[in-house]
Backbone as XML, in Angstrom:
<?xml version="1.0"?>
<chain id="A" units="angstrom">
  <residue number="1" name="UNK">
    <atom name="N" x="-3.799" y="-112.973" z="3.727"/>
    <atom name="CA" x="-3.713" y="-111.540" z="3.628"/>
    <atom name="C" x="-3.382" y="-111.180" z="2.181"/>
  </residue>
  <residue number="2" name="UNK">
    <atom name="N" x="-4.004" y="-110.302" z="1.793"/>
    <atom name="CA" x="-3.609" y="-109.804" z="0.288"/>
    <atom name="C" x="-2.322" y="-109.276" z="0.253"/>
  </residue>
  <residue number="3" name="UNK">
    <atom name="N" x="-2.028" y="-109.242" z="-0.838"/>
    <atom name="CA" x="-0.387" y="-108.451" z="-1.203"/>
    <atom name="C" x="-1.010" y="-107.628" z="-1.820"/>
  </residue>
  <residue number="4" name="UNK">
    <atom name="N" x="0.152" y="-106.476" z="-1.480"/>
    <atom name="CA" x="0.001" y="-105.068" z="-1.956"/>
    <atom name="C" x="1.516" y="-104.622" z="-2.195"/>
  </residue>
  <residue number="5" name="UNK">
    <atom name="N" x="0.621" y="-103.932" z="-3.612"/>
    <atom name="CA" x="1.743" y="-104.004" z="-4.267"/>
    <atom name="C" x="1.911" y="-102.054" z="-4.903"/>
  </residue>
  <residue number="6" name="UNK">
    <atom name="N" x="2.811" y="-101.457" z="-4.874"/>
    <atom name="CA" x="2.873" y="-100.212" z="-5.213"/>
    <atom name="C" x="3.122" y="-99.654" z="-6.187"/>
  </residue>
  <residue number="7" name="UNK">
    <atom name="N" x="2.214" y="-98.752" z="-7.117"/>
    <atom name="CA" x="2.862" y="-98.006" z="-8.564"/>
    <atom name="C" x="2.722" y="-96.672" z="-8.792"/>
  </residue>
  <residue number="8" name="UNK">
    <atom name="N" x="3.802" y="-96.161" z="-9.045"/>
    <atom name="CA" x="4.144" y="-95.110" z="-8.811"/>
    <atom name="C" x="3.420" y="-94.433" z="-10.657"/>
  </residue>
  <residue number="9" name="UNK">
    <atom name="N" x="2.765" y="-93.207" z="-9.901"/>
    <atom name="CA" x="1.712" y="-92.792" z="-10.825"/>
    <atom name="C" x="2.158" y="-91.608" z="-11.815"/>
  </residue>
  <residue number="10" name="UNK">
    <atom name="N" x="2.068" y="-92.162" z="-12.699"/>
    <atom name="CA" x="2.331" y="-91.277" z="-14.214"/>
    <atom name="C" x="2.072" y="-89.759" z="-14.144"/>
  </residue>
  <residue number="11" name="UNK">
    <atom name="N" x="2.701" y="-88.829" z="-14.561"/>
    <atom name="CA" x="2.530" y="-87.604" z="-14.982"/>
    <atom name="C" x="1.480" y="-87.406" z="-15.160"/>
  </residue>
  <residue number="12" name="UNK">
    <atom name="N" x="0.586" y="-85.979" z="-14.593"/>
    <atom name="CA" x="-0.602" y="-85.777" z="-14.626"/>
    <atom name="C" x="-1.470" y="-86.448" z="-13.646"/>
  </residue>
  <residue number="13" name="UNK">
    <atom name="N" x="-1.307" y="-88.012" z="-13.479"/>
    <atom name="CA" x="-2.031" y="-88.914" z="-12.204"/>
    <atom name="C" x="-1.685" y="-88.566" z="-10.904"/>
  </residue>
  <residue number="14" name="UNK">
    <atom name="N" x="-2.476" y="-89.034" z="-10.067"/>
    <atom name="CA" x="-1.973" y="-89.098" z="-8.144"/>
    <atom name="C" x="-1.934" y="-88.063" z="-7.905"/>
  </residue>
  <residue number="15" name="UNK">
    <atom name="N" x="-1.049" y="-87.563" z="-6.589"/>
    <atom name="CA" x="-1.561" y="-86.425" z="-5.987"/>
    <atom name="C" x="-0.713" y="-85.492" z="-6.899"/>
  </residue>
  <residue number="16" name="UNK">
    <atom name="N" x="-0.742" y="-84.031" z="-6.898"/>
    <atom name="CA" x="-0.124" y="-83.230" z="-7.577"/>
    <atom name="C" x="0.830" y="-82.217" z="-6.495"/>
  </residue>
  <residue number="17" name="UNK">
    <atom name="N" x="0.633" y="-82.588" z="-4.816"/>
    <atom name="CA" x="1.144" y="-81.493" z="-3.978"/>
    <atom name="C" x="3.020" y="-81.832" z="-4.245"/>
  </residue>
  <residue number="18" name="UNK">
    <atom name="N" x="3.192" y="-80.786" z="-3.900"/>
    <atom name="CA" x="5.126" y="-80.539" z="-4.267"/>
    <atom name="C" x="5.570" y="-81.219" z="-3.290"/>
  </residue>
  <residue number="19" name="UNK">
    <atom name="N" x="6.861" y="-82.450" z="-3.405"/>
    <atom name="CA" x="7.668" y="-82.358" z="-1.789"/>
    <atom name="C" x="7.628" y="-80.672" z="-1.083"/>
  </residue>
  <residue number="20" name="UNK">
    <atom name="N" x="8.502" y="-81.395" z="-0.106"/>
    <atom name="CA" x="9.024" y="-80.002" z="0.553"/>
    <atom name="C" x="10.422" y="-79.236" z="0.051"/>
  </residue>
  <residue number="21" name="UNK">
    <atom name="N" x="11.229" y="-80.742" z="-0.771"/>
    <atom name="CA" x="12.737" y="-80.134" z="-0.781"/>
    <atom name="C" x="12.370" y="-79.412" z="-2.344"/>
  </residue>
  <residue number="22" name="UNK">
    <atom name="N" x="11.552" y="-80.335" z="-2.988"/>
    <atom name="CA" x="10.926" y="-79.136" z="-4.423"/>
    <atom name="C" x="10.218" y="-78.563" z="-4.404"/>
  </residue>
  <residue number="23" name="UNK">
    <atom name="N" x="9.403" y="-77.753" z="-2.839"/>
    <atom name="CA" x="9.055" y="-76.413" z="-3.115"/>
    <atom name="C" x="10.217" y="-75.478" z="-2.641"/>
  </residue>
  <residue number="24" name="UNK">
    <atom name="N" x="11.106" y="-75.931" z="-1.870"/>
    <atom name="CA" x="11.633" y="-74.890" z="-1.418"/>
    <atom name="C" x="12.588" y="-74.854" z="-2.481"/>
  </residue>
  <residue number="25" name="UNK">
    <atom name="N" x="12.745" y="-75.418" z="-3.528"/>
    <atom name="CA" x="13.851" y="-75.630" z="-4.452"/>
    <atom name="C" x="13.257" y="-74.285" z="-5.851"/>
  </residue>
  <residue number="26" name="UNK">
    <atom name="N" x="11.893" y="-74.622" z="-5.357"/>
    <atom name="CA" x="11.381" y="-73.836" z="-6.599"/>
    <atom name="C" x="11.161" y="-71.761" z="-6.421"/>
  </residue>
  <residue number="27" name="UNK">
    <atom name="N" x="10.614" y="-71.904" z="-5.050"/>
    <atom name="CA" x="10.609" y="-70.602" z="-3.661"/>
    <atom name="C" x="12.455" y="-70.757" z="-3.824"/>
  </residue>
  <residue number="28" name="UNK">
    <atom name="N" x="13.368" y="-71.029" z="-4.318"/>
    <atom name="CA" x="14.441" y="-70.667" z="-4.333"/>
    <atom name="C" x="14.991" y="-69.501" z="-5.203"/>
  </residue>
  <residue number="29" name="UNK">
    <atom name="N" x="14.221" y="-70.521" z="-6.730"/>
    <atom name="CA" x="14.557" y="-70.007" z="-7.914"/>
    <atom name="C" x="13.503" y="-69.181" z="-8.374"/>
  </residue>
  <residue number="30" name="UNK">
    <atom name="N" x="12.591" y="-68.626" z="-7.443"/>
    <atom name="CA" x="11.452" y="-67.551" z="-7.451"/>
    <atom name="C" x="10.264" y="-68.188" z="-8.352"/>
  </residue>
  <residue number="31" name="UNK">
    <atom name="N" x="10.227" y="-69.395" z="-8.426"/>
    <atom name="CA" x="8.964" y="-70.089" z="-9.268"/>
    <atom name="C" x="7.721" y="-69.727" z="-8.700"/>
  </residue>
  <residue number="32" name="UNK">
    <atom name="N" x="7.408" y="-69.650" z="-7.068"/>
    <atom name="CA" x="6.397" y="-69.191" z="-6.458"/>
    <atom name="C" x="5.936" y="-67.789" z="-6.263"/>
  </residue>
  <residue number="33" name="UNK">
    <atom name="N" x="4.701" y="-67.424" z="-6.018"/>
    <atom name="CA" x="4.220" y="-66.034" z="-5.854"/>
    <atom name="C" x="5.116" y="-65.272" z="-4.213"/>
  </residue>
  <residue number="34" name="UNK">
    <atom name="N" x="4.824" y="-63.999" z="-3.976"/>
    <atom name="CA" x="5.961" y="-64.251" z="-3.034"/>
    <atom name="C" x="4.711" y="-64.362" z="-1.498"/>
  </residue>
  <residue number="35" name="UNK">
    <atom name="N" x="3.731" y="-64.714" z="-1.717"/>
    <atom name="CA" x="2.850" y="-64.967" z="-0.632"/>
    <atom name="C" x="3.259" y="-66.334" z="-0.097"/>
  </residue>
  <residue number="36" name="UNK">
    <atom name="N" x="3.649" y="-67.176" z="-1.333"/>
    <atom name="CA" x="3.915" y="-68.543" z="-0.904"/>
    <atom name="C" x="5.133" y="-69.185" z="-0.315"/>
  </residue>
  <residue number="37" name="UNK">
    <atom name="N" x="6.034" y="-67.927" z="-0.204"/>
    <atom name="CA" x="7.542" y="-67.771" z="-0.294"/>
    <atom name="C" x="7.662" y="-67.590" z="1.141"/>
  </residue>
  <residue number="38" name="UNK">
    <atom name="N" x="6.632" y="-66.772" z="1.694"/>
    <atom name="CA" x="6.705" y="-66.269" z="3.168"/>
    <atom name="C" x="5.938" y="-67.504" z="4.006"/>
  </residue>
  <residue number="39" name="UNK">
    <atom name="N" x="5.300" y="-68.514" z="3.635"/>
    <atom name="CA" x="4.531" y="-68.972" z="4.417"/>
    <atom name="C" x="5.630" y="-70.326" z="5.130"/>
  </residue>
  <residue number="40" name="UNK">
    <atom name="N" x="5.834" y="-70.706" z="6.273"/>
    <atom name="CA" x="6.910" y="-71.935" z="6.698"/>
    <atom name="C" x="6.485" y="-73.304" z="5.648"/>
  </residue>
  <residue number="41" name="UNK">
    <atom name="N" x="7.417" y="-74.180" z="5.933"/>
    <atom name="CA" x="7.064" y="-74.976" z="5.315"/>
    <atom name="C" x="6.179" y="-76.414" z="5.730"/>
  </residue>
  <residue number="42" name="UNK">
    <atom name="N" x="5.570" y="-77.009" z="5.154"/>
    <atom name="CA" x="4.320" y="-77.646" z="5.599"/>
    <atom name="C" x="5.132" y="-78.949" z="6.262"/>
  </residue>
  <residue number="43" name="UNK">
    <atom name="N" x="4.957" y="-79.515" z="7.417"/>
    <atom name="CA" x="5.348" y="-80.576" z="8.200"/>
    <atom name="C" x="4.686" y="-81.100" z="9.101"/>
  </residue>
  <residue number="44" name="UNK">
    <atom name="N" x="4.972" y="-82.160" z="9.456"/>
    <atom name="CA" x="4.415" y="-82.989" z="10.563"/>
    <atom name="C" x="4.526" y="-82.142" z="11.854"/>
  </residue>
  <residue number="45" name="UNK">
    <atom name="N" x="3.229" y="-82.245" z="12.957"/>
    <atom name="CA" x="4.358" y="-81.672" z="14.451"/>
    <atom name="C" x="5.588" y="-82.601" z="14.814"/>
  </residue>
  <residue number="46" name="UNK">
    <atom name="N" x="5.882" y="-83.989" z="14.676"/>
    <atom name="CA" x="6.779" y="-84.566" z="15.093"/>
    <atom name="C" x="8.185" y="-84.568" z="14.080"/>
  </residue>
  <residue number="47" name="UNK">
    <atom name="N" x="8.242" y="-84.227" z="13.376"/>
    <atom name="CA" x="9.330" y="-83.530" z="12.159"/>
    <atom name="C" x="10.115" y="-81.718" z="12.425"/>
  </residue>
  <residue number="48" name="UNK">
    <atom name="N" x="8.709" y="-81.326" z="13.196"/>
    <atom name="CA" x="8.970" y="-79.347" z="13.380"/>
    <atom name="C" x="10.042" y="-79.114" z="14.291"/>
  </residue>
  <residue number="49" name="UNK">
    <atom name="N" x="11.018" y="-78.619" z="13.833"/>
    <atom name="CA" x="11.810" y="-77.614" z="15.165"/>
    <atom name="C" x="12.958" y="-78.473" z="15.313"/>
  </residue>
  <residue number="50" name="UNK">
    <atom name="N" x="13.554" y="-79.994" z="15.020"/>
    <atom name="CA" x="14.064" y="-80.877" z="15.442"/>
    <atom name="C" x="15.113" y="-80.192" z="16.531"/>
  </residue>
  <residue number="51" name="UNK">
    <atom name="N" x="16.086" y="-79.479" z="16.058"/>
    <atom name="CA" x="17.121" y="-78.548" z="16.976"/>
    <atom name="C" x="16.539" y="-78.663" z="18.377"/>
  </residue>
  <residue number="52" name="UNK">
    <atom name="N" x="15.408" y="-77.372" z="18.804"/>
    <atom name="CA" x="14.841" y="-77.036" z="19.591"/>
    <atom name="C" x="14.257" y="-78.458" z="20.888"/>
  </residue>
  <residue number="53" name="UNK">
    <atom name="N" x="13.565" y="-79.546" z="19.644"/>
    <atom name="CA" x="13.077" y="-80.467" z="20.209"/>
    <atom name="C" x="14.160" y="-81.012" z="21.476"/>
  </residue>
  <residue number="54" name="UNK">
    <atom name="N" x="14.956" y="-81.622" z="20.535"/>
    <atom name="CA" x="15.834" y="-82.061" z="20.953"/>
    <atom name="C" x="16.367" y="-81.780" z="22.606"/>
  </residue>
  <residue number="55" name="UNK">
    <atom name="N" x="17.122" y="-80.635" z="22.399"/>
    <atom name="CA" x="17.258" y="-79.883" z="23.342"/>
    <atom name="C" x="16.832" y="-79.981" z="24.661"/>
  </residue>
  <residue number="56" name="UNK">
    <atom name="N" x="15.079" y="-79.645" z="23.852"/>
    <atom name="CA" x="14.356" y="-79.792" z="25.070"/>
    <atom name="C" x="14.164" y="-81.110" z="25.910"/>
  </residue>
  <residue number="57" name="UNK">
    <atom name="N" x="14.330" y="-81.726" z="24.884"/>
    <atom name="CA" x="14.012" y="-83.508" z="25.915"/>
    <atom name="C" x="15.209" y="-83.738" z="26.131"/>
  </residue>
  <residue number="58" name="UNK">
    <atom name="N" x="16.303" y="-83.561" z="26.057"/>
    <atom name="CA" x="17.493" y="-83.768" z="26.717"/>
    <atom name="C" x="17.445" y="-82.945" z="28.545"/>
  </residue>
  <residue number="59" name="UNK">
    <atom name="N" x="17.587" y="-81.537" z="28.089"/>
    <atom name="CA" x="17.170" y="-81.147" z="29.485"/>
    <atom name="C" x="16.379" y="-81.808" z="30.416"/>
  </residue>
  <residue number="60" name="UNK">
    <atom name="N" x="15.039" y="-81.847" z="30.026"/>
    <atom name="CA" x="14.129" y="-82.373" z="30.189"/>
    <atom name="C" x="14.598" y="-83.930" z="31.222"/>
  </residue>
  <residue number="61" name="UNK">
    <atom name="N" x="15.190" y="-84.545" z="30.422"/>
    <atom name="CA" x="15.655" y="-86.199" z="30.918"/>
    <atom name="C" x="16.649" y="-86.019" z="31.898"/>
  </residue>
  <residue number="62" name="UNK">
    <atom name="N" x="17.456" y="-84.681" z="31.592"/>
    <atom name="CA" x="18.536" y="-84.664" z="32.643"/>
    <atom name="C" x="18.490" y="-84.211" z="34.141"/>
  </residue>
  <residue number="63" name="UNK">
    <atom name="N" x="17.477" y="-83.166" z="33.983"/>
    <atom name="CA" x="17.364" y="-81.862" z="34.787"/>
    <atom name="C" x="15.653" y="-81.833" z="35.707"/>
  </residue>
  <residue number="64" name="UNK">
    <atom name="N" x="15.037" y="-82.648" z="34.462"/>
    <atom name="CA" x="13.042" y="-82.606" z="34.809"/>
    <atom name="C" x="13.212" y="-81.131" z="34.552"/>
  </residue>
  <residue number="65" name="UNK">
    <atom name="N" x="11.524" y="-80.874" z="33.978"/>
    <atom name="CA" x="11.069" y="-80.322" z="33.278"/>
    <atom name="C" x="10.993" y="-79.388" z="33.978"/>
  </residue>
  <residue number="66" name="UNK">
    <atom name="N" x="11.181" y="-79.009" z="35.125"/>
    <atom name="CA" x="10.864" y="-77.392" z="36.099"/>
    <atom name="C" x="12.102" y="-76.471" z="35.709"/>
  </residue>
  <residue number="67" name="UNK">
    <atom name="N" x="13.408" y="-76.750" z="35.352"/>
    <atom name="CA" x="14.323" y="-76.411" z="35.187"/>
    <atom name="C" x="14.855" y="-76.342" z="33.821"/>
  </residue>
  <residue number="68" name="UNK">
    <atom name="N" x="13.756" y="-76.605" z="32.727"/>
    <atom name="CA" x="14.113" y="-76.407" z="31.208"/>
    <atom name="C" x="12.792" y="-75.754" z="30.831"/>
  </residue>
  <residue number="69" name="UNK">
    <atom name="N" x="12.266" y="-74.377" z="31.519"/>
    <atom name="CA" x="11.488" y="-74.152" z="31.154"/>
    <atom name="C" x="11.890" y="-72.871" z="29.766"/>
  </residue>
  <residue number="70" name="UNK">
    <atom name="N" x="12.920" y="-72.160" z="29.907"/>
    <atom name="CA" x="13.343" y="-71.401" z="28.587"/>
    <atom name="C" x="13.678" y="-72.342" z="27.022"/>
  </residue>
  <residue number="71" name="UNK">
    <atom name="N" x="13.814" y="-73.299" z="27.393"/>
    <atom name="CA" x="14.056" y="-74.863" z="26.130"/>
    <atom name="C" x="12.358" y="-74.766" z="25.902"/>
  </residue>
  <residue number="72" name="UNK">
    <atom name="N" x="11.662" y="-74.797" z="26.892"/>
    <atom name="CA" x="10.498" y="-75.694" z="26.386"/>
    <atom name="C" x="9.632" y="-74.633" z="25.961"/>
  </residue>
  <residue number="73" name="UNK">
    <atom name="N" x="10.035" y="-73.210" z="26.583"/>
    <atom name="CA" x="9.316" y="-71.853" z="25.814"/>
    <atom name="C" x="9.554" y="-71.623" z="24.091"/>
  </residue>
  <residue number="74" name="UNK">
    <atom name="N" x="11.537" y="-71.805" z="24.139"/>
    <atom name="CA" x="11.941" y="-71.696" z="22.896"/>
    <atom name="C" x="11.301" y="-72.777" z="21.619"/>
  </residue>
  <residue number="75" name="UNK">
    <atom name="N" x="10.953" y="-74.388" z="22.076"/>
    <atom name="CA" x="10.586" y="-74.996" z="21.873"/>
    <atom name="C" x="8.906" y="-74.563" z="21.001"/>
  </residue>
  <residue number="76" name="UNK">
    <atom name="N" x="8.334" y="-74.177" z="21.750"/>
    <atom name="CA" x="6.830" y="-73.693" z="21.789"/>
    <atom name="C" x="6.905" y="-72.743" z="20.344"/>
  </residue>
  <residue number="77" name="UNK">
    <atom name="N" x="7.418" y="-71.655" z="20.565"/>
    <atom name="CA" x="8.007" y="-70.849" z="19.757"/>
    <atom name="C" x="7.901" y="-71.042" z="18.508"/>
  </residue>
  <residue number="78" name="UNK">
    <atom name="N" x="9.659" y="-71.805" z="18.850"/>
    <atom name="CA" x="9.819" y="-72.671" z="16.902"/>
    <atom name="C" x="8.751" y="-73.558" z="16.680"/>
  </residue>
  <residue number="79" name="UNK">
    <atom name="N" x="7.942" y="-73.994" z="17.102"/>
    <atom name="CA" x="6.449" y="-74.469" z="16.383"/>
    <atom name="C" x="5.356" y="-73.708" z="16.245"/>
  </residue>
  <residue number="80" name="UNK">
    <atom name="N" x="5.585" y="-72.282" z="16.590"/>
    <atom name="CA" x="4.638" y="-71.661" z="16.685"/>
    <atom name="C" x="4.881" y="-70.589" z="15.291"/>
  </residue>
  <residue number="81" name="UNK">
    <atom name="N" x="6.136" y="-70.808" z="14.999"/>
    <atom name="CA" x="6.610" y="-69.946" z="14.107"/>
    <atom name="C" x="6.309" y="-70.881" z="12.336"/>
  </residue>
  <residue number="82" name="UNK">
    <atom name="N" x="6.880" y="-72.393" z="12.829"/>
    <atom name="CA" x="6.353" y="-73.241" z="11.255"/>
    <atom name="C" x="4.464" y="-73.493" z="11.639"/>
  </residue>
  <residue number="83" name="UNK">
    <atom name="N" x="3.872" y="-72.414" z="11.952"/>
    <atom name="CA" x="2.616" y="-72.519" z="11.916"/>
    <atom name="C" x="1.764" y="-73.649" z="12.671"/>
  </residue>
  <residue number="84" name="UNK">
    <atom name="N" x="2.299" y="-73.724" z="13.399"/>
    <atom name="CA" x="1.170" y="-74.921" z="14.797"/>
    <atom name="C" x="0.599" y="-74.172" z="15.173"/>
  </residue>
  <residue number="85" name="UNK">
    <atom name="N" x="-0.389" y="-74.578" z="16.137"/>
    <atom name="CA" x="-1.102" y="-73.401" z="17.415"/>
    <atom name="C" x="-0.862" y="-74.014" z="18.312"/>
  </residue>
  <residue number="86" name="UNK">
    <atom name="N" x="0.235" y="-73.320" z="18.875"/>
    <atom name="CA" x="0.421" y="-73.947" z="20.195"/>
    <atom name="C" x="0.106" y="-73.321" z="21.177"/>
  </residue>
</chain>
């Protein structure tokens, strides 16, 4: 099997998109337009909502799912709000 090996790419090289903690660092200090300021921030679905998630699969494990249906609405929600289509 080949080795692979990783280098981390010079100024100007590789991708140019912002983390998340340095856009919101920058949308802090008003570096962004304010279109970009309003939009959630870009994430995985399995990263979105963690709070909410949570929650819900706890109920969920404790109770079954007929009986956590306001968790799993609220749930829906907060992903619907960092821009999923749910």
């Amino acid at each position: 099997m080949p080795k692979l090996t990783l280098r981390s790419a010079m100024p100007g090289q590789g991708p140019s998109a912002p983390t998340a903690a340095a856009a919101a660092a920058a949308a802090a200090r008003g570096d962004q337009p304010a279109a970009a300021q309003n939009k959630p921030a870009k994430c995985k679905a399995c990263c979105a909502c963690p709070e909410t998630k949570r929650a819900r699969d706890e109920c969920i494990v404790l109770n079954g799912e007929e009986h956590c249906r306001p968790l799993i609405e609220a749930h829906k929600q907060c992903m619907r709000d960092m821009g999923f289509n749910i």
